[in-house]
mmCIF file of the N, C-alpha and C atoms, coordinates in Angstrom:
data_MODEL
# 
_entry.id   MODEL 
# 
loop_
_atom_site.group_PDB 
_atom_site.id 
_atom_site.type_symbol 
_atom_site.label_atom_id 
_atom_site.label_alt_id 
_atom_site.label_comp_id 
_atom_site.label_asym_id 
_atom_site.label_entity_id 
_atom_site.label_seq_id 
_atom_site.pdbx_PDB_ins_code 
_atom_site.Cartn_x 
_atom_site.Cartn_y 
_atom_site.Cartn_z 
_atom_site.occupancy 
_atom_site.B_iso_or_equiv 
_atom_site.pdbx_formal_charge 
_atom_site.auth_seq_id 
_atom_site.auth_comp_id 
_atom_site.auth_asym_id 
_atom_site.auth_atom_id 
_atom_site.pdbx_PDB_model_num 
ATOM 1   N N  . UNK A 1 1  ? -10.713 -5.983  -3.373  1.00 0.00 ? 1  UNK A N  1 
ATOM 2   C CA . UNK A 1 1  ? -11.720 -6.905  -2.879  1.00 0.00 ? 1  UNK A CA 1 
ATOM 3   C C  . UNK A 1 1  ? -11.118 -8.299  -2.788  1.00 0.00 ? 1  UNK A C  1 
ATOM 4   N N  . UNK A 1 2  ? -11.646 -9.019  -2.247  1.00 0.00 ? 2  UNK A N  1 
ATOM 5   C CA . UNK A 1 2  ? -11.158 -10.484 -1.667  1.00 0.00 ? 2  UNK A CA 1 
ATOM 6   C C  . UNK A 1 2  ? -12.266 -11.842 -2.605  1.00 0.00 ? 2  UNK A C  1 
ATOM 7   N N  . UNK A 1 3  ? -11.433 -13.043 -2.380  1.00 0.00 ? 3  UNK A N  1 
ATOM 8   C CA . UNK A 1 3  ? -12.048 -13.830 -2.793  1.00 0.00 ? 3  UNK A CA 1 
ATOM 9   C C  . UNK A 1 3  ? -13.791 -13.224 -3.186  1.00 0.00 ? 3  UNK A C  1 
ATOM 10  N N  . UNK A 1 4  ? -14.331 -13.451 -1.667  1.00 0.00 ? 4  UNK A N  1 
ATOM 11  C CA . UNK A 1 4  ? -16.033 -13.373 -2.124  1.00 0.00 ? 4  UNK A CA 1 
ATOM 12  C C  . UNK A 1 4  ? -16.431 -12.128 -2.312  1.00 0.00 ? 4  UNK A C  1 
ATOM 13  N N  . UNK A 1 5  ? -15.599 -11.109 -3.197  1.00 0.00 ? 5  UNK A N  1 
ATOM 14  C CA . UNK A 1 5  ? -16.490 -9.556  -3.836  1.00 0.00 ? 5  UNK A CA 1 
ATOM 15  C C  . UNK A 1 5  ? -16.826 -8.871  -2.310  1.00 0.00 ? 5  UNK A C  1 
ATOM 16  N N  . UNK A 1 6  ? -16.133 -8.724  -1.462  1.00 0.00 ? 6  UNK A N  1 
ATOM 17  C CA . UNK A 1 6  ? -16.436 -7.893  0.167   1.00 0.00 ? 6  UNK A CA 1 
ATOM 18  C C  . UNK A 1 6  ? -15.331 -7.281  0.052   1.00 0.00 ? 6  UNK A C  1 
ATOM 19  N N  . UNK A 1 7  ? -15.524 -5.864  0.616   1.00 0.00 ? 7  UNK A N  1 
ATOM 20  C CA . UNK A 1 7  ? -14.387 -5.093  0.853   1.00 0.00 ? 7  UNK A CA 1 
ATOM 21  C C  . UNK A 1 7  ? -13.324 -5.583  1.984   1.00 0.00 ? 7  UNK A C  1 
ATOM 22  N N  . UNK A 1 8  ? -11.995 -5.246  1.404   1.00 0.00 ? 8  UNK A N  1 
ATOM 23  C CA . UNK A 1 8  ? -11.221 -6.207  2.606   1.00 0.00 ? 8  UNK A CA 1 
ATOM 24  C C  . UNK A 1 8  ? -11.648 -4.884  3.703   1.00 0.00 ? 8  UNK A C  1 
ATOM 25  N N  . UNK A 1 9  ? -10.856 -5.773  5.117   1.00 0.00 ? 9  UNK A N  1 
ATOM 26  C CA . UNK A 1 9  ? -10.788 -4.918  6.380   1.00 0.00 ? 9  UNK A CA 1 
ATOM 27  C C  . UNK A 1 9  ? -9.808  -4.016  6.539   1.00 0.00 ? 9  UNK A C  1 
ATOM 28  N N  . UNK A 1 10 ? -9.596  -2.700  7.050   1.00 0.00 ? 10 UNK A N  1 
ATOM 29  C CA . UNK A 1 10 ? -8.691  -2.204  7.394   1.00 0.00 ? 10 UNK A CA 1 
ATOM 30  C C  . UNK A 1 10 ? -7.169  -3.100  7.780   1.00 0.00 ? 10 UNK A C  1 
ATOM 31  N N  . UNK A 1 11 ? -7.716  -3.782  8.698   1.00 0.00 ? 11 UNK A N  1 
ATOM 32  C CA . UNK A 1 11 ? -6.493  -4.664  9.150   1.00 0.00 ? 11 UNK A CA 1 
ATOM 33  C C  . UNK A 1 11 ? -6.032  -5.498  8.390   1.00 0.00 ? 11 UNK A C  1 
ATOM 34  N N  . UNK A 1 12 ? -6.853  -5.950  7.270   1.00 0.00 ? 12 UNK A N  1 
ATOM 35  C CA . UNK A 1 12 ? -6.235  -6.754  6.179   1.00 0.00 ? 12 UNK A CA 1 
ATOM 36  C C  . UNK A 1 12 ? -5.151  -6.514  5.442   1.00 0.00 ? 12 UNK A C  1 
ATOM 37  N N  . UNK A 1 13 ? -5.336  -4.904  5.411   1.00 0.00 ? 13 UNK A N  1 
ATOM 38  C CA . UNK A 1 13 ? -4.443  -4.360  4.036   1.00 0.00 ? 13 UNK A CA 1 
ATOM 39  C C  . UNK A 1 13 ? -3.565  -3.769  5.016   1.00 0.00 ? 13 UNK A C  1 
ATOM 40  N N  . UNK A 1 14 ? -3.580  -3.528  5.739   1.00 0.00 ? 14 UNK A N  1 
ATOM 41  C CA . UNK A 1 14 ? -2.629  -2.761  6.355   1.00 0.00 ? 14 UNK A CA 1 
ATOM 42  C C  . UNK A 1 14 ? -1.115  -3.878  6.317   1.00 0.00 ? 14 UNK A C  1 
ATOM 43  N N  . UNK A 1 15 ? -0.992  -5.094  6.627   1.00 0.00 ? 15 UNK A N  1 
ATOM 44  C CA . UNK A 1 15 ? 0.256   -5.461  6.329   1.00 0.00 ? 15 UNK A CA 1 
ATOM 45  C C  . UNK A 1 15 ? 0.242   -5.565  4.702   1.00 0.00 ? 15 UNK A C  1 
ATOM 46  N N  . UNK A 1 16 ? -0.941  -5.471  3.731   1.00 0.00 ? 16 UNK A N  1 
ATOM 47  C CA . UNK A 1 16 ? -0.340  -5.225  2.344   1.00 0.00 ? 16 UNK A CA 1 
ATOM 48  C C  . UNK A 1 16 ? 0.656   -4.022  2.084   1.00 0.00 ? 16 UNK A C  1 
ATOM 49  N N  . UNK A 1 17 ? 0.033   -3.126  2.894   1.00 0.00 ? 17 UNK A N  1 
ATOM 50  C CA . UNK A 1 17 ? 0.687   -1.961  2.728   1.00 0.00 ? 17 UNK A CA 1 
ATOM 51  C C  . UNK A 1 17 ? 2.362   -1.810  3.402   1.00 0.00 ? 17 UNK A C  1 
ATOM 52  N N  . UNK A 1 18 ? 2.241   -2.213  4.503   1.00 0.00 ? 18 UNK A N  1 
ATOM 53  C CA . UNK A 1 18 ? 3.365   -2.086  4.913   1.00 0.00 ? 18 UNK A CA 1 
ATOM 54  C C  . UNK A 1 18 ? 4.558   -3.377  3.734   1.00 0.00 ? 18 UNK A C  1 
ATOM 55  N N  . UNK A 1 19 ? 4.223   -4.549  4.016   1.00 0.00 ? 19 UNK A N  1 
ATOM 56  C CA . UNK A 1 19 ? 4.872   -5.095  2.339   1.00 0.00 ? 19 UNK A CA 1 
ATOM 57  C C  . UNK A 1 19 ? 5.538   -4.495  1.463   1.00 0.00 ? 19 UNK A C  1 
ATOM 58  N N  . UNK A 1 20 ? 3.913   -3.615  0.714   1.00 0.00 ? 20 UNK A N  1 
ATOM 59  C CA . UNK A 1 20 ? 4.658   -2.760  -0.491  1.00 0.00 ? 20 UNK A CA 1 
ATOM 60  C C  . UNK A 1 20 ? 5.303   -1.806  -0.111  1.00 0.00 ? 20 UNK A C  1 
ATOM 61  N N  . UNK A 1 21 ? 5.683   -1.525  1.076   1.00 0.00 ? 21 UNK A N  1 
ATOM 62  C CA . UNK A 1 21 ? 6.362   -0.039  1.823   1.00 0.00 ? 21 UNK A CA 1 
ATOM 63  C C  . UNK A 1 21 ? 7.933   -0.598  1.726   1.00 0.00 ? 21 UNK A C  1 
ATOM 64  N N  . UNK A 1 22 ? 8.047   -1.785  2.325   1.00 0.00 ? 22 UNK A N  1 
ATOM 65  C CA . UNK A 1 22 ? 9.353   -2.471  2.275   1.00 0.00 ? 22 UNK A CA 1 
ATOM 66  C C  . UNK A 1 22 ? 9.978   -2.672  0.931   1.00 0.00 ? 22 UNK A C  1 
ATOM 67  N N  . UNK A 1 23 ? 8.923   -3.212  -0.147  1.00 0.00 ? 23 UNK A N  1 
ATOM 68  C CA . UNK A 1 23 ? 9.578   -3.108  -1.478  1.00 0.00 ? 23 UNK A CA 1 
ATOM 69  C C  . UNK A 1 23 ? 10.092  -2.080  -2.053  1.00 0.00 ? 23 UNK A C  1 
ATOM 70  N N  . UNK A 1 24 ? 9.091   -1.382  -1.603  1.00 0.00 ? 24 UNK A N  1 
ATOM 71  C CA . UNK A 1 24 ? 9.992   0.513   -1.840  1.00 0.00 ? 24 UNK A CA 1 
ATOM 72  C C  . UNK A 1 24 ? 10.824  0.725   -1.517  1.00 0.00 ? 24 UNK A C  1 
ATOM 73  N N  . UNK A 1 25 ? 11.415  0.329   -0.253  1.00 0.00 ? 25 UNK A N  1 
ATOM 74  C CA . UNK A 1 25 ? 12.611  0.794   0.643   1.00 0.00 ? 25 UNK A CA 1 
ATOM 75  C C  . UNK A 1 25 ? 13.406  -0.073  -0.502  1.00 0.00 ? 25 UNK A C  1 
ATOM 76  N N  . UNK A 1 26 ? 13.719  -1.534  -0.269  1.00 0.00 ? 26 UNK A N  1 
ATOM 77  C CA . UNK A 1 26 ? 14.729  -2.146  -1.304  1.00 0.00 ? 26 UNK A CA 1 
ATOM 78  C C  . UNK A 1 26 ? 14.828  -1.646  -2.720  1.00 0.00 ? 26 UNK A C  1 
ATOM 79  N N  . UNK A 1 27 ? 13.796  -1.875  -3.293  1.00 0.00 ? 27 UNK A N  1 
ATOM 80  C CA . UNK A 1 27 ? 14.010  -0.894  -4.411  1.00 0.00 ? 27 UNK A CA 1 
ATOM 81  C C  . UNK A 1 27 ? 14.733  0.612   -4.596  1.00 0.00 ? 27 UNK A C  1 
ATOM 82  N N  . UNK A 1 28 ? 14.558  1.137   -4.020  1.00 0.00 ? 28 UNK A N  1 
ATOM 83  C CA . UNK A 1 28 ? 15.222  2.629   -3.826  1.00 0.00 ? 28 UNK A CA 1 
ATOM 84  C C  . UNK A 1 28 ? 16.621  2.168   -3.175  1.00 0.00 ? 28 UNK A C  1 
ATOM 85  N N  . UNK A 1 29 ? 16.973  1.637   -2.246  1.00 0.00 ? 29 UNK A N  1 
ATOM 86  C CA . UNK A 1 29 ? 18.455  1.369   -1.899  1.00 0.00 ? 29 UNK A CA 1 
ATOM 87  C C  . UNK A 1 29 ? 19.260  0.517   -3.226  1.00 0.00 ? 29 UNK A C  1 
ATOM 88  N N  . UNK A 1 30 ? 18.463  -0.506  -4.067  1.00 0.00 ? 30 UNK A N  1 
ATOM 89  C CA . UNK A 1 30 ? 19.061  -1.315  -5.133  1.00 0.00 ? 30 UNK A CA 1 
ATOM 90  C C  . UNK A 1 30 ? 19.611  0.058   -6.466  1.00 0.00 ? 30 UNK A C  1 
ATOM 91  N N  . UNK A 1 31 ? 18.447  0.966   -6.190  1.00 0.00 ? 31 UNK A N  1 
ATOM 92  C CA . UNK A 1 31 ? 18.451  2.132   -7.173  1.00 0.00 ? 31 UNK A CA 1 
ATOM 93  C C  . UNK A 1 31 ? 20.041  3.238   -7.263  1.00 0.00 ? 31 UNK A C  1 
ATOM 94  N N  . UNK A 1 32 ? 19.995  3.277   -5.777  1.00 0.00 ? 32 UNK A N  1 
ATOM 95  C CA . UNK A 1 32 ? 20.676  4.197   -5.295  1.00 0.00 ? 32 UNK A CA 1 
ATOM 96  C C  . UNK A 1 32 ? 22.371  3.668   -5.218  1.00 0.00 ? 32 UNK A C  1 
ATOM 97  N N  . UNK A 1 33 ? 22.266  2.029   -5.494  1.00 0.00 ? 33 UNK A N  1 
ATOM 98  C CA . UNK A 1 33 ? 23.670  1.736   -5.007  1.00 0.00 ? 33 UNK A CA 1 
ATOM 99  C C  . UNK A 1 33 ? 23.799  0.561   -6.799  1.00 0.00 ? 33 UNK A C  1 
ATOM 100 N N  . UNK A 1 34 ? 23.190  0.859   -7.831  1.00 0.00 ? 34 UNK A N  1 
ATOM 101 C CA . UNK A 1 34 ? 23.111  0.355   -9.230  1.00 0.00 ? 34 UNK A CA 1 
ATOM 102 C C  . UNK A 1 34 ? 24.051  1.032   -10.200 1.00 0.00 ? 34 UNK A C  1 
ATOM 103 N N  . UNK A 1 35 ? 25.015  -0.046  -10.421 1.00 0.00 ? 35 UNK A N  1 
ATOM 104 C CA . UNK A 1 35 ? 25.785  0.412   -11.206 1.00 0.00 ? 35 UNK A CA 1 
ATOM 105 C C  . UNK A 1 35 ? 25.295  1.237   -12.877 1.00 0.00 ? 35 UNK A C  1 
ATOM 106 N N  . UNK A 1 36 ? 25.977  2.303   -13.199 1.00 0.00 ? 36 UNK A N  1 
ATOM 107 C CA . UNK A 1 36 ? 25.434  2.889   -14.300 1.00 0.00 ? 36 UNK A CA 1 
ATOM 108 C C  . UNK A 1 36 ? 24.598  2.388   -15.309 1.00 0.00 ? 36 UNK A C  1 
ATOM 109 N N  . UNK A 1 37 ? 25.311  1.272   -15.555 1.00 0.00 ? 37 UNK A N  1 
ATOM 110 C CA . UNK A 1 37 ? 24.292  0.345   -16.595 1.00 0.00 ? 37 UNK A CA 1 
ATOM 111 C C  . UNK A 1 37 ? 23.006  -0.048  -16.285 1.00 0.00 ? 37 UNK A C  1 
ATOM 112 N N  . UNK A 1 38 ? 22.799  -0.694  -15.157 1.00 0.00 ? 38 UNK A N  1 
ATOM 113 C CA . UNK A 1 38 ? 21.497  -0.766  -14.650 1.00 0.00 ? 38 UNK A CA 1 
ATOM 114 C C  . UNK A 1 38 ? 20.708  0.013   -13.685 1.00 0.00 ? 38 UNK A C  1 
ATOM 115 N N  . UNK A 1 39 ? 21.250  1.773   -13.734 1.00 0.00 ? 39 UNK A N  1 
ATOM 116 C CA . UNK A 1 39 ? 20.432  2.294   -13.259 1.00 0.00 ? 39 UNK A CA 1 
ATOM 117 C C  . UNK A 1 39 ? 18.914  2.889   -13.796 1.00 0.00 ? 39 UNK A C  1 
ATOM 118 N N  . UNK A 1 40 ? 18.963  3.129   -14.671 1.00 0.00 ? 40 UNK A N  1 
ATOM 119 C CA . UNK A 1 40 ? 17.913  3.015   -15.464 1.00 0.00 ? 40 UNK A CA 1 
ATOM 120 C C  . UNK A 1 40 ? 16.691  2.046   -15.605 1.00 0.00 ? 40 UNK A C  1 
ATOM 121 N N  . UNK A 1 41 ? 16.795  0.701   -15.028 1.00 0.00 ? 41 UNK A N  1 
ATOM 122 C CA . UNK A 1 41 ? 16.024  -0.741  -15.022 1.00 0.00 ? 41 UNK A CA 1 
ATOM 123 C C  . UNK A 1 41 ? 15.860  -0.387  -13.879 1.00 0.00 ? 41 UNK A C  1 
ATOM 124 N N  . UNK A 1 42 ? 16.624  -0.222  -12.643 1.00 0.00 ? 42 UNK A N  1 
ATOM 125 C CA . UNK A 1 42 ? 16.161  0.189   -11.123 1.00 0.00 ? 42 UNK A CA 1 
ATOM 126 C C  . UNK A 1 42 ? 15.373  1.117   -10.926 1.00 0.00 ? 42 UNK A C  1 
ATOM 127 N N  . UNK A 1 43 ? 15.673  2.151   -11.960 1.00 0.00 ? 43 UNK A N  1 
ATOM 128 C CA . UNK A 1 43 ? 14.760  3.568   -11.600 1.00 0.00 ? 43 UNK A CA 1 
ATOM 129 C C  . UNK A 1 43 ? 13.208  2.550   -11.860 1.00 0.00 ? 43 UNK A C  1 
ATOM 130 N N  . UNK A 1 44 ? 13.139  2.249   -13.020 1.00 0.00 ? 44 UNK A N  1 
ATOM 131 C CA . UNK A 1 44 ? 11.836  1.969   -13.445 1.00 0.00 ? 44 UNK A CA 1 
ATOM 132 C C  . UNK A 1 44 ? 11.534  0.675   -12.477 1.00 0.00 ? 44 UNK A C  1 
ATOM 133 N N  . UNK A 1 45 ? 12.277  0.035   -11.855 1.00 0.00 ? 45 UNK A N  1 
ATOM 134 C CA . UNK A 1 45 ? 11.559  -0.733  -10.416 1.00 0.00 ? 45 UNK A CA 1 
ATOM 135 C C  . UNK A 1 45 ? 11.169  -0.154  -9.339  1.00 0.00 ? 45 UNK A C  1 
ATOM 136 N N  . UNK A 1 46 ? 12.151  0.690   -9.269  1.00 0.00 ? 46 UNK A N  1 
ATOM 137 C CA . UNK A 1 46 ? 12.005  1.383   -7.786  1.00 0.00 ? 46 UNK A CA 1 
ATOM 138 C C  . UNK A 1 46 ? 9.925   2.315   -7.794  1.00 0.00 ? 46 UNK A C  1 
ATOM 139 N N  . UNK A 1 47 ? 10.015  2.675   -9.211  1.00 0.00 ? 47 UNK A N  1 
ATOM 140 C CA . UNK A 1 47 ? 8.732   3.509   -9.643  1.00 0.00 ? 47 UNK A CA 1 
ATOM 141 C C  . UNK A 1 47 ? 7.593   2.425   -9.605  1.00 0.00 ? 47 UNK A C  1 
ATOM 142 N N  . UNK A 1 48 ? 7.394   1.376   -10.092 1.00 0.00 ? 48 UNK A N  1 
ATOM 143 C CA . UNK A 1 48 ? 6.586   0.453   -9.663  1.00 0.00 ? 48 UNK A CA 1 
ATOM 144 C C  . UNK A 1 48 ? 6.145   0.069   -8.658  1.00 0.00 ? 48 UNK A C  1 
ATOM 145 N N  . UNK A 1 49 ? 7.651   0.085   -7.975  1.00 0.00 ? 49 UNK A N  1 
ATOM 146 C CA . UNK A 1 49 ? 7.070   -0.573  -6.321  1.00 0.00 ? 49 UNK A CA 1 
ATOM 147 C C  . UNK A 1 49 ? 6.314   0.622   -5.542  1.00 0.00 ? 49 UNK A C  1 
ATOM 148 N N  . UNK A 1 50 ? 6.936   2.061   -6.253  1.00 0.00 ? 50 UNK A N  1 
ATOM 149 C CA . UNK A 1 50 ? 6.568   3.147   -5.487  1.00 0.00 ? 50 UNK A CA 1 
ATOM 150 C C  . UNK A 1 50 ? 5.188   3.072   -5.869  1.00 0.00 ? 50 UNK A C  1 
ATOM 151 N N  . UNK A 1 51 ? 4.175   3.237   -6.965  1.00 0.00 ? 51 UNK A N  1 
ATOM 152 C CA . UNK A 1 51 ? 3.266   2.944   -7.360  1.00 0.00 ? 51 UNK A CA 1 
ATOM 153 C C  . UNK A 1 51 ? 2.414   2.097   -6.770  1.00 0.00 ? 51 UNK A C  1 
ATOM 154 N N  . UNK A 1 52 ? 2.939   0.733   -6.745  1.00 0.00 ? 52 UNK A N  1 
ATOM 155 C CA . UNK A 1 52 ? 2.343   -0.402  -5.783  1.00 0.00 ? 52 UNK A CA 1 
ATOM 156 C C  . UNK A 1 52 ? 1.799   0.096   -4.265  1.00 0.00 ? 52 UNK A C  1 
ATOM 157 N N  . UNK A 1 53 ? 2.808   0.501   -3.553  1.00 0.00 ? 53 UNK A N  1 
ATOM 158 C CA . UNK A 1 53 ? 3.252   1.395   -2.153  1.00 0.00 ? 53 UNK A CA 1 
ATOM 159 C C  . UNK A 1 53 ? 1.750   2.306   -2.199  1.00 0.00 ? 53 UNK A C  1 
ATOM 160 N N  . UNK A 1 54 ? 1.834   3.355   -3.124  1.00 0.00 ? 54 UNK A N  1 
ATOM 161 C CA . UNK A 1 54 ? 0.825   4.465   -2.859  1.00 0.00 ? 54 UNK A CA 1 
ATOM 162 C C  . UNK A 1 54 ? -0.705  3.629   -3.540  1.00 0.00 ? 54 UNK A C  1 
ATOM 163 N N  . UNK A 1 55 ? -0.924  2.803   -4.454  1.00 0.00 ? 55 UNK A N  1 
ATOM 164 C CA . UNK A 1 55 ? -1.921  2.151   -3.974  1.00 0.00 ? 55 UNK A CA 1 
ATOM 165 C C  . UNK A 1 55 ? -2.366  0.687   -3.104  1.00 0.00 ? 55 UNK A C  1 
ATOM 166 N N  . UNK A 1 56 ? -1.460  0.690   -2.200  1.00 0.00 ? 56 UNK A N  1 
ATOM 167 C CA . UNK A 1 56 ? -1.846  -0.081  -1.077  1.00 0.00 ? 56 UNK A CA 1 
ATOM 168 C C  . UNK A 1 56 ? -2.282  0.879   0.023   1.00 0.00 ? 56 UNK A C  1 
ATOM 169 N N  . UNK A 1 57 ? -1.569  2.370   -0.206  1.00 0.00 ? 57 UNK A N  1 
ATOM 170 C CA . UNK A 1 57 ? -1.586  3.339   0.945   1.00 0.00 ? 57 UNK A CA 1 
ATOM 171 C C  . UNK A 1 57 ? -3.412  3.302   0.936   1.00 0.00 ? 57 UNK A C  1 
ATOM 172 N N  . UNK A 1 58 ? -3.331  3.770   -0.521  1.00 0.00 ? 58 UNK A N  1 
ATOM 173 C CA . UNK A 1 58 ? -4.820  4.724   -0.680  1.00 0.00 ? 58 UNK A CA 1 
ATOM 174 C C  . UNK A 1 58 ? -5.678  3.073   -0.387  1.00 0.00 ? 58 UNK A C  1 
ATOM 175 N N  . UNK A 1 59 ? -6.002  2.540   -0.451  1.00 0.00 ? 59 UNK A N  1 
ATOM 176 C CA . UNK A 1 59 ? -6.696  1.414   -0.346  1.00 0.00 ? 59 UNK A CA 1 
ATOM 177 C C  . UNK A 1 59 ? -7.062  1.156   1.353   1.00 0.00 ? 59 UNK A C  1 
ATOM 178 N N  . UNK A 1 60 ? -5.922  1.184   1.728   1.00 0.00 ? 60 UNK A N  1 
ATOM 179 C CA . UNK A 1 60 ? -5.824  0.872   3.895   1.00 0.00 ? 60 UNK A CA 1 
ATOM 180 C C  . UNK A 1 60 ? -6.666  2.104   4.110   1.00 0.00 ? 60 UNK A C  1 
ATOM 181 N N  . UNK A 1 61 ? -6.078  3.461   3.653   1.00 0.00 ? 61 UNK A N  1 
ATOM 182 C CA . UNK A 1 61 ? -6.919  4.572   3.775   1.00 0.00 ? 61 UNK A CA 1 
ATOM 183 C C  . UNK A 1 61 ? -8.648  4.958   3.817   1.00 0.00 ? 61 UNK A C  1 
ATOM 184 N N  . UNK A 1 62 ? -8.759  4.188   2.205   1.00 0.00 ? 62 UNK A N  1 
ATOM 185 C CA . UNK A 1 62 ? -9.995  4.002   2.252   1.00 0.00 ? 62 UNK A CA 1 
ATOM 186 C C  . UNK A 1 62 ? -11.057 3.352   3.390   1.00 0.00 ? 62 UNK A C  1 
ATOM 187 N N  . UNK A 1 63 ? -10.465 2.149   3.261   1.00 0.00 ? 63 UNK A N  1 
ATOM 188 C CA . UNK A 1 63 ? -10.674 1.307   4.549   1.00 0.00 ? 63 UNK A CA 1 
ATOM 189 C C  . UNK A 1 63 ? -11.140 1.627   5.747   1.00 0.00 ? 63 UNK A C  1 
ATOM 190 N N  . UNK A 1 64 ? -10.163 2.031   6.484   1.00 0.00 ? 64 UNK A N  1 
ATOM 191 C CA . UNK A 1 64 ? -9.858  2.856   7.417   1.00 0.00 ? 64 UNK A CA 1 
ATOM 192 C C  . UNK A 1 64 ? -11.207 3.765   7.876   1.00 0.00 ? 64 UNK A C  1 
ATOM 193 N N  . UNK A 1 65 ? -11.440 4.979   6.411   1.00 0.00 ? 65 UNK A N  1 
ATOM 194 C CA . UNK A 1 65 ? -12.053 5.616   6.440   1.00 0.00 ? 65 UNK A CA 1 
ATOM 195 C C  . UNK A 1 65 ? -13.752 4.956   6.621   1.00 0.00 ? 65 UNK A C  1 
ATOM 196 N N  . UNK A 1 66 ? -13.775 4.130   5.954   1.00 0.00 ? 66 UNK A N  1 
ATOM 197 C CA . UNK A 1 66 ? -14.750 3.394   5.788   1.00 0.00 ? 66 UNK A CA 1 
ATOM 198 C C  . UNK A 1 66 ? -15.677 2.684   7.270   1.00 0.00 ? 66 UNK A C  1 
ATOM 199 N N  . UNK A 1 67 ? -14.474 2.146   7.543   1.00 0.00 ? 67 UNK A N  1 
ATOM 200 C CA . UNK A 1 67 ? -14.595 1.687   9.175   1.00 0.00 ? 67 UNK A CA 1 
ATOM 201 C C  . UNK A 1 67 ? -14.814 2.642   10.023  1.00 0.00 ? 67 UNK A C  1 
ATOM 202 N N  . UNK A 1 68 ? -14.115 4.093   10.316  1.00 0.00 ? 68 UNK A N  1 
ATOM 203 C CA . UNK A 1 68 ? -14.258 4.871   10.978  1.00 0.00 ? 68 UNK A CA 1 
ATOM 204 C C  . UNK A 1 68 ? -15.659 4.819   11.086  1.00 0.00 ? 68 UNK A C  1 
ATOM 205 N N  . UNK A 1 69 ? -16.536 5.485   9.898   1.00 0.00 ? 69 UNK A N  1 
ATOM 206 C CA . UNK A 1 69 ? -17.534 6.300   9.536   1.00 0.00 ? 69 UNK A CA 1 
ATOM 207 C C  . UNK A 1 69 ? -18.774 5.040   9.869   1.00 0.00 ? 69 UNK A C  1 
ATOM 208 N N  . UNK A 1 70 ? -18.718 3.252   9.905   1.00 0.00 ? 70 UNK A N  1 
ATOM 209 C CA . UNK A 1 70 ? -19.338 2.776   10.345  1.00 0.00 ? 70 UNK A CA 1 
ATOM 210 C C  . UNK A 1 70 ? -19.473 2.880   11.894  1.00 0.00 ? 70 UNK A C  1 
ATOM 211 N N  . UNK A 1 71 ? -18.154 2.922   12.382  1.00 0.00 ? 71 UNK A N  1 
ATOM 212 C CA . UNK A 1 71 ? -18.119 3.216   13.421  1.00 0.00 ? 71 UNK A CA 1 
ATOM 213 C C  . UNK A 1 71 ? -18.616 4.015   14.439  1.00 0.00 ? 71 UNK A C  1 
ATOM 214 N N  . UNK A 1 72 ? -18.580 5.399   13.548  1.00 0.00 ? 72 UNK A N  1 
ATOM 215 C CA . UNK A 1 72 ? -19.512 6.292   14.597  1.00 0.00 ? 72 UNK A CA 1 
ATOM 216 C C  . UNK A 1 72 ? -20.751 6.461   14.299  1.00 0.00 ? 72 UNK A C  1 
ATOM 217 N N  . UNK A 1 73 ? -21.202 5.775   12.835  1.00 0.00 ? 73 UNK A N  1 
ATOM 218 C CA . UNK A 1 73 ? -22.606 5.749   12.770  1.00 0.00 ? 73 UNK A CA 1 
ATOM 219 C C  . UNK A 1 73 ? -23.483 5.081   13.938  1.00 0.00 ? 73 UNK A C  1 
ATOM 220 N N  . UNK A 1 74 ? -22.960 3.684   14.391  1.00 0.00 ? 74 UNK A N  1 
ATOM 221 C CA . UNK A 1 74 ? -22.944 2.461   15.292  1.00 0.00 ? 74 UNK A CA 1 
ATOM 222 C C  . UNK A 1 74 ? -23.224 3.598   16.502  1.00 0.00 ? 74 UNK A C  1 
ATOM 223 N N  . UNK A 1 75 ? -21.925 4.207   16.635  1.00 0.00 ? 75 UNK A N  1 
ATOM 224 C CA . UNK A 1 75 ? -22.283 4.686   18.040  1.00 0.00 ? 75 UNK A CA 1 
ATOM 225 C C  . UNK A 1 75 ? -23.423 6.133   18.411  1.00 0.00 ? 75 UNK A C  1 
ATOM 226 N N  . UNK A 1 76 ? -23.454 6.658   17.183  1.00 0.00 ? 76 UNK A N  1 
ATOM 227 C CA . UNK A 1 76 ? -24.376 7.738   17.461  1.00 0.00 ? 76 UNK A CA 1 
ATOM 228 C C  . UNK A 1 76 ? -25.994 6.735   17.046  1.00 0.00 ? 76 UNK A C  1 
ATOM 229 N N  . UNK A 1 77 ? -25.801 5.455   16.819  1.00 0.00 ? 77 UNK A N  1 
ATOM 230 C CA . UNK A 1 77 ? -27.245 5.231   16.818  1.00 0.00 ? 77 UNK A CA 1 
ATOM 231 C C  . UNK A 1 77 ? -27.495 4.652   18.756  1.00 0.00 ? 77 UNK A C  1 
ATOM 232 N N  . UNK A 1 78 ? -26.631 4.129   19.086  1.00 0.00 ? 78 UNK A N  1 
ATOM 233 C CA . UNK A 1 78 ? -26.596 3.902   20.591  1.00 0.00 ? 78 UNK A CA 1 
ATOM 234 C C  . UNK A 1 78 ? -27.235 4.540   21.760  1.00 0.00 ? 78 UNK A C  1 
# 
């Protein structure tokens, strides 16, 4: 939810999501190319951001869904 307690818009979150999609990507390449010592600190970043990632997913999703379903309410009242 946003400042005034309203569900954000689909389109709002959708560049949240894509964001946390990118942090994933860096994270997982920092993971993948981390010297022994700090692979272990990467794993557990890379899992956060992945975390972050899948709830920005489910959130746009919701959204999304949300909007749809106003959507065709709107139009089957038409």
């Amino acid at each position: 939810m946003n400042d005034h307690s309203t569900p954000m818009e689909c389109a709002d979150l959708y560049p949240l999501w894509v964001c946390a999609r990118e942090e994933t990507d860096e994270a997982l390449a920092d993971w993948a190319l981390a010297p022994a010592a700090r692979r272990r600190e990467a794993f557990a970043v890379y899992v956060a951001a992945a975390d972050r990632e899948d709830a920005a997913a489910r959130a746009w999703m919701e959204a999304c869904a949300a909007y749809d379903t106003a959507a065709a309410l709107e139009r089957a009242a038409a």
